[in-house]
C-alpha positions, -999 to +999 in steps of 0.1 A: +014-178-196-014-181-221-043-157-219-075-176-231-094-160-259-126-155-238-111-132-221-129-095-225-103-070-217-119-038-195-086-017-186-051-014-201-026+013-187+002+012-218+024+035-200+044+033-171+075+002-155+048-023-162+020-023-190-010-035-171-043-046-181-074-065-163-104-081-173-129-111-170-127-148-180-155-173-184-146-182-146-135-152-131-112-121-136-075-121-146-051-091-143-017-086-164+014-068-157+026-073-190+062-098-187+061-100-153+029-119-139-001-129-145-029-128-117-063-152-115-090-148-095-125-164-089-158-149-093-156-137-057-121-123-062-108-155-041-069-156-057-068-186-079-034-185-094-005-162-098+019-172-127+055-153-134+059-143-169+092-160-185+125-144-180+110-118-151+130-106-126+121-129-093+123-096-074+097-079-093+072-105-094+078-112-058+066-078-051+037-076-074+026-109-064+026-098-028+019-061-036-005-054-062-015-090-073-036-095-039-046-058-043-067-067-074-082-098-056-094-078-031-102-051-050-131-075-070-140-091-034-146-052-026-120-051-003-100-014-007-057-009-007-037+020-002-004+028-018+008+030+017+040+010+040+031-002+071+038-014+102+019-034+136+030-029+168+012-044+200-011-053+178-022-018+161-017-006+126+003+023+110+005+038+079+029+057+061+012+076+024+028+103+000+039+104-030+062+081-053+096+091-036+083+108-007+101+085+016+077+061+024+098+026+018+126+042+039+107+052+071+087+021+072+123+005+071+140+026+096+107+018+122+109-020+116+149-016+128+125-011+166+119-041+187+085-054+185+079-039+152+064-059+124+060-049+087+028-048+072+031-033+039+062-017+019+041+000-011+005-022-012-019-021+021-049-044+019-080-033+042-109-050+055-134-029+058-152-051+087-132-034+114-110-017+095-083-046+095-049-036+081-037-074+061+000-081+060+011-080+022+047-076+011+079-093+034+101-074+032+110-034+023+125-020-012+147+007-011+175+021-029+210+016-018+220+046-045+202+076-057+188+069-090+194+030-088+162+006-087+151-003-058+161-040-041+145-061-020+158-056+016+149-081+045+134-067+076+136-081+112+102-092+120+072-099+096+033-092+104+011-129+098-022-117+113-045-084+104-043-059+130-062-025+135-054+005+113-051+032+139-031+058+122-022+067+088+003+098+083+007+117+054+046+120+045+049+162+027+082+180+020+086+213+043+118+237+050+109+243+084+130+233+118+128+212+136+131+186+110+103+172+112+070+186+125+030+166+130-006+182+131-037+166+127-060+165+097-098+176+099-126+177+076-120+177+034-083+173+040-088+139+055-105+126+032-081+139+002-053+123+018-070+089+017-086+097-021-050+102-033-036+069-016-062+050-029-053+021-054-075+022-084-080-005-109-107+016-123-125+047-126-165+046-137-194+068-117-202+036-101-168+028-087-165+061-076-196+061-056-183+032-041-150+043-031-169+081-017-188+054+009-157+034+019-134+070+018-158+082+043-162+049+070-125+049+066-113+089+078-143+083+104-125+053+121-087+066+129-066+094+132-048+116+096-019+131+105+004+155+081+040+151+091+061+179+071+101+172+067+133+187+055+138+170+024+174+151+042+173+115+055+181+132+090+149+132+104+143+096+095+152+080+131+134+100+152+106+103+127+100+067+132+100+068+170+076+093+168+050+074+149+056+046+171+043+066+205+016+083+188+005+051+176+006+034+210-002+065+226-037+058+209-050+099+208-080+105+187 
C-alpha cells in the first residue's frame, strides 16, 4: 500500500519482528508495521481501513489487524490496551499480564478448553474506560507447538462478540516454591506497576504520560490485581486455569 506524501511521521520503532511507525494524514492518522499492514483511522480514531502489505504472512496480519491494529484506533479515540489474554465468563472479564514468554497465550488457551468460556484477547486487550469494558479483539490463541518455533494460530472453542466487565487481571511471575502455583493480592504502588508495565504505548511525551497516570489510577481502583507465582513447568497450567475461573466468578474484592 502507498503511503501519501502528506503524511508527517511522529514515531518509528526500527527494531524488533516488525518495524513500526505512526503518524498523521491530511484526514486522519495511519500506523505501519512495516511489510505486514497498514492501519487508517479517522480523526476520531474510528478504523477506516486496514490494508495487508504484499507477500505477508495471512497469519501475521490477521493478528495485527485484530491485535495491535485496533489497539492504535483506540489508542487515538483515547481508549487504553493492555498486552494482556483474556477471557469472559458469565459475562465478567479476566486478564492474564507478564512478560513476553511468561505463559500468558498458553493459560488463556488451557481456560478456553472450560465450558462457557469465551476468549477475549490472546496478546492485545482493548478497554473502555466508561465502565471499564473489556472489547473482544483477537479469535483465536497463538502458541507454539515447539520450543523455539513461531507461534501459530490455534482455534479456540468459543469466541467473545460483546464487551463484558474487567473484574480481574492477574499478574503471571516465575517462582520455585510448592505448590506449583500460589495467588496473593496486590495493594498500593504494586498495583499500579503491574498495570504501568502492561500498558500498550504508542508513545511516550509528558502529556501522554499524564494521561495514562489518570487512566492507570481509575483502572487499579475498579477491580482486583492478583500476583500468581509458578514453577517455571507447564504442570500447573490446568489447575491454574480453574483457579482464575472461581476467583473470577467468586467475584472477592
Amino acid at each position: 500500500m502507498s503511503v501519501s506524501e502528506d503524511t508527517t511521521w511522529h514515531v518509528q520503532h526500527e527494531g524488533g519482528d516488525n518495524p513500526f511507525r505512526w503518524g498523521r494524514c491530511a484526514d486522519g492518522f495511519i500506523a505501519e508495521w512495516v511489510g505486514v499492514l497498514t492501519v487508517r483511522t479517522n480523526a476520531d480514531g474510528e478504523l477506516v481501513s486496514s490494508t495487508s502489505a504484499d507477500g505477508a504472512s495471512p497469519e501475521a496480519v490477521d493478528k495485527l489487524a485484530q491485535g495491535a491494529g485496533r489497539a492504535f484506533a483506540g489508542w487515538i479515540a483515547g481508549r487504553p490496551s493492555l498486552h494482556a489474554g483474556a477471557v469472559a465468563v458469565d459475562g465478567l472479564g479476566a486478564a492474564v499480564v507478564g512478560p513476553s514468554g511468561a505463559g500468558k497465550s498458553t493459560l488463556v488457551a488451557a481456560m478456553c478448553e472450560r465450558d462457557g468460556v469465551e476468549l477475549l484477547a490472546d496478546d492485545v486487550l482493548l478497554l473502555d474506560p466508561k465502565g471499564w469494558l473489556a472489547e473482544p479483539t483477537e479469535s483465536a490463541a497463538y502458541l507454539e507447538t515447539q520450543q523455539g518455533v513461531t507461534k501459530r494460530r490455534l482455534p479456540v472453542c468459543d469466541v467473545a462478540r460483546v464487551k463484558v466487565p474487567l473484574r480481574l487481571i492477574v499478574d503471571l511471575r516465575y517462582g520455585s516454591q510448592e505448590p506449583p502455583f500460589s495467588w496473593y493480592e496486590l495493594g498500593g504502588s504494586e498495583r499500579f506497576a503491574v498495570l504501568s508495565s502492561a500498558l500498550l504505548r504508542f508513545e511516550a511525551t509528558p502529556q501522554r504520560w499524564a494521561i495514562e497516570f489518570e487512566r492507570l489510577a481509575a483502572l487499579a481502583s475498579h477491580l482486583r490485581i492478583c500476583a500468581m507465582n509458578r514453577a517455571h513447568n507447564t504442570e500447573y497450567v490446568a489447575a491454574a486455569a480453574d483457579a482464575i475461573i472461581s476467583r473470577l466468578l467468586a467475584g472477592e474484592r
